[in-house]
C-alpha positions in Angstrom: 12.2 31.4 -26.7 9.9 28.0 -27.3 9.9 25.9 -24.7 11.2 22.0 -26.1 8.6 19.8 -26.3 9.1 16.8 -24.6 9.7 13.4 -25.9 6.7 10.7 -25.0 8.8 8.0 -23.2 10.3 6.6 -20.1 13.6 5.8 -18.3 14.2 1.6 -18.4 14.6 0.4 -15.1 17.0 -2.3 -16.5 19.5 -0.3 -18.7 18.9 3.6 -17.3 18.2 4.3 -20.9 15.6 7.1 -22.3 13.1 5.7 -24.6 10.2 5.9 -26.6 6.9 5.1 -25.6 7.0 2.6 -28.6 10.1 0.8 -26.5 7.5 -0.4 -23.6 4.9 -2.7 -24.0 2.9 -5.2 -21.9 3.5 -5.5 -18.3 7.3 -3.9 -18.6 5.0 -0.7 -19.8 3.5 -0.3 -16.2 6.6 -1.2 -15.1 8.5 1.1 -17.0 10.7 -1.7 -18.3 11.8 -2.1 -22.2 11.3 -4.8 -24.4 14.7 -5.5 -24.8 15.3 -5.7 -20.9 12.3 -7.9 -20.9 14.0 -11.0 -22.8 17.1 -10.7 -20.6 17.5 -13.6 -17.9 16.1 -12.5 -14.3 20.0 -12.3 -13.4 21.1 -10.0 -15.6 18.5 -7.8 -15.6 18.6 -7.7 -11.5 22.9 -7.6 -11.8 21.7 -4.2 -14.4 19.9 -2.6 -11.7 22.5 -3.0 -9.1 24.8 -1.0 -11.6 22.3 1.5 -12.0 21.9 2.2 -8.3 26.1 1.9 -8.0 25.9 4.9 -10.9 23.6 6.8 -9.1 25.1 6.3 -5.4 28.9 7.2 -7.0 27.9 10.0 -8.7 25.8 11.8 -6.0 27.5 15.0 -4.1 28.5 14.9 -1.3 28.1 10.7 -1.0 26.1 10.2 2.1 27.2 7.5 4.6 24.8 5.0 2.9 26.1 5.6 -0.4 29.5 4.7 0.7 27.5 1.8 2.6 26.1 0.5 -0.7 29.8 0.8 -2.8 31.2 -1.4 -0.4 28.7 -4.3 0.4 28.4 -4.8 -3.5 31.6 -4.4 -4.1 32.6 -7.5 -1.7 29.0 -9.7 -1.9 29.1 -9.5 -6.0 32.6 -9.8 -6.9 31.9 -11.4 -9.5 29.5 -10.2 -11.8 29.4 -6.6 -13.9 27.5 -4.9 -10.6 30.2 -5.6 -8.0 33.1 -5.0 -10.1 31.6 -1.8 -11.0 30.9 -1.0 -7.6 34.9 -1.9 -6.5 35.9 0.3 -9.5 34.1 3.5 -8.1 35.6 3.2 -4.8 38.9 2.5 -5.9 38.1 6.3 -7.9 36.7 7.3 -5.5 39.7 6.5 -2.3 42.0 8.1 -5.6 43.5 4.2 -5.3 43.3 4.2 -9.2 46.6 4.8 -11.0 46.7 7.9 -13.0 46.9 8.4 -16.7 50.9 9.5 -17.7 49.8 12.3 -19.2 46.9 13.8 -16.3 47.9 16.9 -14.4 46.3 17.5 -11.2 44.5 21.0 -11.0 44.9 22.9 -8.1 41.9 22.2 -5.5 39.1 24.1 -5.9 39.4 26.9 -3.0 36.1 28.7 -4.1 32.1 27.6 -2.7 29.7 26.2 -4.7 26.8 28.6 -4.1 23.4 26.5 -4.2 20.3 28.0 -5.9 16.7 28.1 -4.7 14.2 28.2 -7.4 10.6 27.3 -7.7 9.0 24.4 -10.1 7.7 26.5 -12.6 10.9 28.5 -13.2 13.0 25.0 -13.5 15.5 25.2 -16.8 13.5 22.3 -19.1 16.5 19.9 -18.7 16.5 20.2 -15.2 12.7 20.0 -14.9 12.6 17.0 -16.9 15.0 14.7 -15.2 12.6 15.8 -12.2 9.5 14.9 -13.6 10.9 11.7 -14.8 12.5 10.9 -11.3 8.9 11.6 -9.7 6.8 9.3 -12.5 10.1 6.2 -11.7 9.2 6.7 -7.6 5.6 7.2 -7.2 5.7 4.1 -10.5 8.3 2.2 -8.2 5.6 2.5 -5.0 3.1 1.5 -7.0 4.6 -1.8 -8.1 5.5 -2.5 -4.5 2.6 -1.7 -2.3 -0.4 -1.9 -4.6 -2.0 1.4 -4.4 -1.4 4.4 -4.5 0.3 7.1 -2.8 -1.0 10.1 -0.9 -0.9 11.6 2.3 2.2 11.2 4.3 3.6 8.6 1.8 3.3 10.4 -1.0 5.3 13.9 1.2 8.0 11.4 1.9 8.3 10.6 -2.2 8.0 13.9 -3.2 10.8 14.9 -0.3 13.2 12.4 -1.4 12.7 13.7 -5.2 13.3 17.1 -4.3 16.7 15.9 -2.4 17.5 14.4 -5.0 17.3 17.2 -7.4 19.4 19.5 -5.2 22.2 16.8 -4.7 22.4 16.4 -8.3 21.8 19.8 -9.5 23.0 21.8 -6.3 19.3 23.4 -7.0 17.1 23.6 -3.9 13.3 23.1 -5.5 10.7 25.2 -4.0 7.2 23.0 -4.7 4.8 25.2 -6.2 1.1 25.3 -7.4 2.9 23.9 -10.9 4.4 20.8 -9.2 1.5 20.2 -7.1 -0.3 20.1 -10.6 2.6 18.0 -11.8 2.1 15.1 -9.0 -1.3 15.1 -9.6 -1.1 14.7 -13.4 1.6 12.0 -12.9 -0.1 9.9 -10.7 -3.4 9.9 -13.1 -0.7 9.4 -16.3 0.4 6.2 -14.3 -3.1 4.9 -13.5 -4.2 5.2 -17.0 -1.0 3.6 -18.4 -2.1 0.3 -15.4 -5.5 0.3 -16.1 -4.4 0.5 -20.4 -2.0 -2.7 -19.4 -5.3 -4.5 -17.7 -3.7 -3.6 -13.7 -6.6 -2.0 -11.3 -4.8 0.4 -8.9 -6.8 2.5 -6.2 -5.1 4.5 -3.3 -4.9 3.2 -0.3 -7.8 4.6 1.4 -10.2 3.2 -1.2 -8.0 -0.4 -1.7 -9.5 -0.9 1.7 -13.1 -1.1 1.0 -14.8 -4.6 0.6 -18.4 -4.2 0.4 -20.5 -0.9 -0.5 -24.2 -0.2 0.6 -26.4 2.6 -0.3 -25.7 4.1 3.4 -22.7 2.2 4.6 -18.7 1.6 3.4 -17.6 -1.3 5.3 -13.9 -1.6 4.9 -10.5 -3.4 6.1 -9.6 -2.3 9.8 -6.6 -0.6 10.4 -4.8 -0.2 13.5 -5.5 3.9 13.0 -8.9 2.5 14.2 -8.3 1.7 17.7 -9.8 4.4 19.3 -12.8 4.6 17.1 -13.0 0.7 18.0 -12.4 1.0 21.9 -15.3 3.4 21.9 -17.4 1.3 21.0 -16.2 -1.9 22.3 -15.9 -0.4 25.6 -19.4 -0.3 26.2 -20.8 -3.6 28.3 -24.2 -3.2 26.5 -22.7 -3.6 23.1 -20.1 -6.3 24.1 -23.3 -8.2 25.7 -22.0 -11.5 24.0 -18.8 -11.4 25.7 -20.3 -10.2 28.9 -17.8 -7.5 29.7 -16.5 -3.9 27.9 -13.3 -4.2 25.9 -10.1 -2.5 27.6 -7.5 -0.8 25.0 -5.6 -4.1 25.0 -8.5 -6.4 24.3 -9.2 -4.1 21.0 -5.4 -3.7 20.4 -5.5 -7.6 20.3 -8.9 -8.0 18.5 -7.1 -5.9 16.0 -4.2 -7.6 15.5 -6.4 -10.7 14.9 -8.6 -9.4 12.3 -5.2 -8.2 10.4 -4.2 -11.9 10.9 -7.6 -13.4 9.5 -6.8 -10.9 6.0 -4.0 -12.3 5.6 -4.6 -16.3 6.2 -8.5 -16.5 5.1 -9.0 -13.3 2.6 -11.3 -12.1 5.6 -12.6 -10.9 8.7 -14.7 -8.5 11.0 -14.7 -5.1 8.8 -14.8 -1.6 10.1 -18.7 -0.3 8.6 -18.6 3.6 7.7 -21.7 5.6 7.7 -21.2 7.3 4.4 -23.3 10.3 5.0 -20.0 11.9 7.8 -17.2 9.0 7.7 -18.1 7.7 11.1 -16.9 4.3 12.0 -20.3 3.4 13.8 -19.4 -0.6 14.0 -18.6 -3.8 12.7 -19.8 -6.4 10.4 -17.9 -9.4 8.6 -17.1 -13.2 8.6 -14.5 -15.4 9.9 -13.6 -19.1 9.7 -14.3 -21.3 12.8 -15.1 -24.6 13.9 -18.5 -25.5 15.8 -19.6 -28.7 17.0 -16.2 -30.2 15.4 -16.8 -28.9 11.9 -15.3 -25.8 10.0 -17.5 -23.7 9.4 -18.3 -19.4 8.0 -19.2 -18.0 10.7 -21.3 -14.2 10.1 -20.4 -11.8 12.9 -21.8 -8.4 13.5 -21.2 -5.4 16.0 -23.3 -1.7 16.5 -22.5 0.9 18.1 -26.1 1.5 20.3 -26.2 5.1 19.8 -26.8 3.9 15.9 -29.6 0.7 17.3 -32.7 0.8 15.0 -32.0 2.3 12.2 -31.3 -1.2 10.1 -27.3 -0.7 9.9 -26.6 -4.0 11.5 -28.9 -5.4 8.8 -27.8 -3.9 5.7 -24.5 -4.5 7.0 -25.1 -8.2 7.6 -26.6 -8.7 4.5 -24.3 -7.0 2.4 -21.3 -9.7 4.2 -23.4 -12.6 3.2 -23.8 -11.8 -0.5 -20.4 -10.9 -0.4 -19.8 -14.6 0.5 -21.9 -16.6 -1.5 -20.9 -14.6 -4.8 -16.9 -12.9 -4.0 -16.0 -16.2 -1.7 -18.2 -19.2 -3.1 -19.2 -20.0 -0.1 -22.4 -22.7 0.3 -23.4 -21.8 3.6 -23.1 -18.9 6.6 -23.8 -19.4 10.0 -24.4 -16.8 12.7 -23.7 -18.0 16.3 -25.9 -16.1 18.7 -26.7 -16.3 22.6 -30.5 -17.1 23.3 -30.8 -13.8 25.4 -29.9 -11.8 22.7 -33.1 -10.8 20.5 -31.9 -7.9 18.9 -29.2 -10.2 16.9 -31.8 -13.3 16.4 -34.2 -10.8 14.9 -31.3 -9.8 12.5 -30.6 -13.2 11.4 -34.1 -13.8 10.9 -34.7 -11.1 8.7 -31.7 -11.9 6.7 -34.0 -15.5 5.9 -31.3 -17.5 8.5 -33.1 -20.0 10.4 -32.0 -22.2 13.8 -30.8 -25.0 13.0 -28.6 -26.0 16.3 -27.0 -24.7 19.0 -23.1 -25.0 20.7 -21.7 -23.7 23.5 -18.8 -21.2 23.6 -16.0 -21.5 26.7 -14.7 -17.6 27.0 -13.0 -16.8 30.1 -13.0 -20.2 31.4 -17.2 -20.1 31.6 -19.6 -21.7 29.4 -21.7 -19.8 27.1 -24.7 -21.2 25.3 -25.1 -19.8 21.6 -27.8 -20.7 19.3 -26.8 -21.3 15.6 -28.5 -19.8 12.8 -27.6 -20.8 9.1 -28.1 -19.8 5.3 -27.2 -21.9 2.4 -26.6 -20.0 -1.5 -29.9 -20.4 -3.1 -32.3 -19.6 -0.4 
């Protein structure tokens, strides 16, 4: 028997409804929201959703704890409007609190077991397999929206976990993933990114949403607090810390961490992990941050090595790949690199990348004073 081809299209978001590909368009395309839900008022079209999570909640088997959870809070919080009245109408089914046609006859209970199946992917009925595939594209579409990037690793498990429960509440089918829905993810992931990229929206997965800057040897990327040890290795090391004149405990980096996260968020920027491309290894760090010296705000270029990777010119192609970043990504006019007198290695950096001295400040860290020369470059030179 022919398999049934299957329709080009999505489920709304909005109304729950199956449609054409034709249906979508624009942003609600990515989003996989119809043009008719499109005109509605924000309010309606958010009071739509709540009724299609109350549909999907009431009509699950058994109703988990949360479900019931859910009934209930809309039910009381959006009285009224179509959502909460909805929501009041399924418990009131649901508690048997509803009164009873004249004419209904109540069967005898059911005193039999409903025996669940376990079948893989590939051997899904098409109706069945369908409403999966459609359930994936809406989840891994819906993560998308919300984070930015997309799945994989242990985010994208959890997704495909929740899909598969789904399925076997719904279907009383227990889904064994095969090759065929590995294939499946994979192909519905690169469906979605075409259909972004085709509505003008750049999505990457995480991984490579957090690279910045890329040289011909190095990545240099976002830190992430996965990096802590990778970090404490290095900044534990009183030779490469020579600036702050002591090795980094697991605290100090848990902390130097937490403010480079801090500096994304507020300035756009930071100190950035750099990745030797040729085996992944985090072998150091290179960025900018704001700060104020000698009373005025300035963009400060900051960079750190690992010494067992000294003298091979990372620290400068690293360097030098943060400051074009900043005069062309960040509009910047000028950098400055704030450097203490003993330290040669990091004024012969500067110099090479064409900074020159132009001053000098003096840095109180742990209640001593430090004096730091300043080195600057403005766009153009």
């Amino acid at each position: 028997m022919a398999k049934k081809k299957k329709q080009q299209g999505h489920y709304c978001r909005i109304c729950g409804e199956y449609k054409a590909n034709e249906k979508f368009s624009g942003k609600g395309h990515a989003r996989h929201i119809c043009k008719k839900c499109q005109s509605l008022p924000e309010e309606v079209k958010t009071d739509m959703i709540r009724c299609n999570e109350v549909e999907r909640a009431a009509f699950k088997y058994p109703m988990t704890r949360h479900d019931w959870e859910l009934l209930e809070k809309y039910a009381s919080k959006y009285k009224d409007k179509e959502s909460g009245r909805f929501a009041q109408d399924m418990l009131d089914m649901k508690r048997d609190n509803h009164a009873p046609d004249e004419d209904f006859e109540e069967n005898a209970p059911f005193a039999g077991t409903c025996e669940e199946a376990t079948v893989p992917f590939a051997e899904l009925e098409d109706d069945i397999r369908y409403q999966l595939e459609e359930l994936l594209a809406d989840n891994i579409n819906e993560f998308m929206i919300h984070k930015d990037y997309i799945p994989e690793g242990k985010e994208l498990k959890n997704i495909n976990e929740w899909v598969l429960k789904e399925t076997r509440d719904t279907f009383f089918i227990k889904v064994i993933p095969d090759v065929a829905y590995d294939s499946l993810v994979e192909e519905t992931i690169n469906s979605l990114v075409k259909e972004w990229e085709e509505e003008g929206f750049e999505i990457k997965t995480y991984s490579a949403s957090l690279v910045v800057m890329e040289t011909e040897r190095l990545l240099i990327r976002k830190i992430t607090r996965k990096d802590i040890d990778a970090l404490l290795a290095i900044m534990g090391k009183p030779e490469v810390m020579y600036a702050w004149e002591h090795g980094f405990t697991k605290k100090d980096v848990r902390k130097w961490i937490n403010r480079q996260l801090t500096r994304y968020r507020k300035d756009g920027f930071g100190y950035f992990a750099v990745i030797l491309k040729e085996n992944g290894t985090l072998i150091g760090q290179a960025g900018l941050m704001k700060s104020t010296i000698n009373g005025n705000e300035a963009v400060e270029l900051g960079y750190i090595l690992d010494n067992a990777y000294w003298h091979n010119g990372y620290g400068t192609e690293a360097a030098r790949a943060c400051l074009e970043y900043a005069f062309g990504e960040l509009a910047q006019k000028t950098v400055c690199c704030s450097i203490r007198p003993e330290n040669g290695a990091s004024i012969r950096v500067a110099e090479r990348l064409g900074m020159t001295l132009c001053g000098s400040h003096t840095v109180i860290y742990n209640e001593k004073e430090m004096p730091h020369l300043i080195y600057e470059l403005k766009t153009g030179n």
